[in-house]
N, C-alpha and C positions, 0 to 999 in steps of 0.2 A: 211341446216343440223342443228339438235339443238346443244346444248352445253353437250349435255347427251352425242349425237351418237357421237360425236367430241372427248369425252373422251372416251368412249367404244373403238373406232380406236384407240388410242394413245394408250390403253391397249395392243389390239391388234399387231401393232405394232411393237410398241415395246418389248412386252415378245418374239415373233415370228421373229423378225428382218423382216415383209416384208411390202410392199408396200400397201398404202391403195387399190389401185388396186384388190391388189391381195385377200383381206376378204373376198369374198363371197365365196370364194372358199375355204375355208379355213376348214380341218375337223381334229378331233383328232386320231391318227395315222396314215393319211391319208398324213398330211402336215409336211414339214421338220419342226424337232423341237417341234413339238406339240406331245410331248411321255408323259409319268408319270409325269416327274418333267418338264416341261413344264406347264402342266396343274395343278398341284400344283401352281406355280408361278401366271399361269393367274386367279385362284380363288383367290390366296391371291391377287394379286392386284384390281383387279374388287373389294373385299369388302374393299380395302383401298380409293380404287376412290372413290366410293358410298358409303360410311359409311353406311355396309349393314354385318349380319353375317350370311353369307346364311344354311342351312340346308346341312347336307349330301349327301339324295337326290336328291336335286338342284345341288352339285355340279355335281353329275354322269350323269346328264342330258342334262346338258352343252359337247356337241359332234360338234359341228360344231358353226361358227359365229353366225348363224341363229337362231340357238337355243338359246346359249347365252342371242339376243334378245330380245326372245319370255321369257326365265323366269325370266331373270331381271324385265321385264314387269308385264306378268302373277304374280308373286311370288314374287313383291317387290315393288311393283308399281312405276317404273322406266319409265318414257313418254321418247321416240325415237321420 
């Protein structure tokens, strides 16, 4: 696991209170806790981790862990 994806989890998490187990699964309205301000919290932290100011679109796009990954990446060049 690199030290990116190690911090992405610990975002994770931690804003979400769950298990790293349990991130794949993880989607926004879908997962306890992952409402509005939930997902407020987990953008502002991911661009605190990453020292990154994402776009408004990026954040809307952000729906699930998975995705997460994919625009950190795509859209910030963030290697997992």
């Amino acid at each position: 696991m690199t030290d990116n994806l190690k911090k992405y989890n610990e975002v994770f998490c931690n804003i979400f209170e769950v298990r790293e187990d349990d991130l794949e699964n993880m989607k926004l309205k879908e997962s306890a806790n992952w409402d509005s301000v939930g997902h407020i919290n987990l953008i502002s932290s991911l661009e605190e981790t990453f020292d990154i100011n994402m776009e408004p679109e990026d954040m809307f796009e952000i729906t699930s862990y998975s995705d997460g990954l994919l625009v950190l990446h795509n859209q910030y060049n963030i290697e997992f």
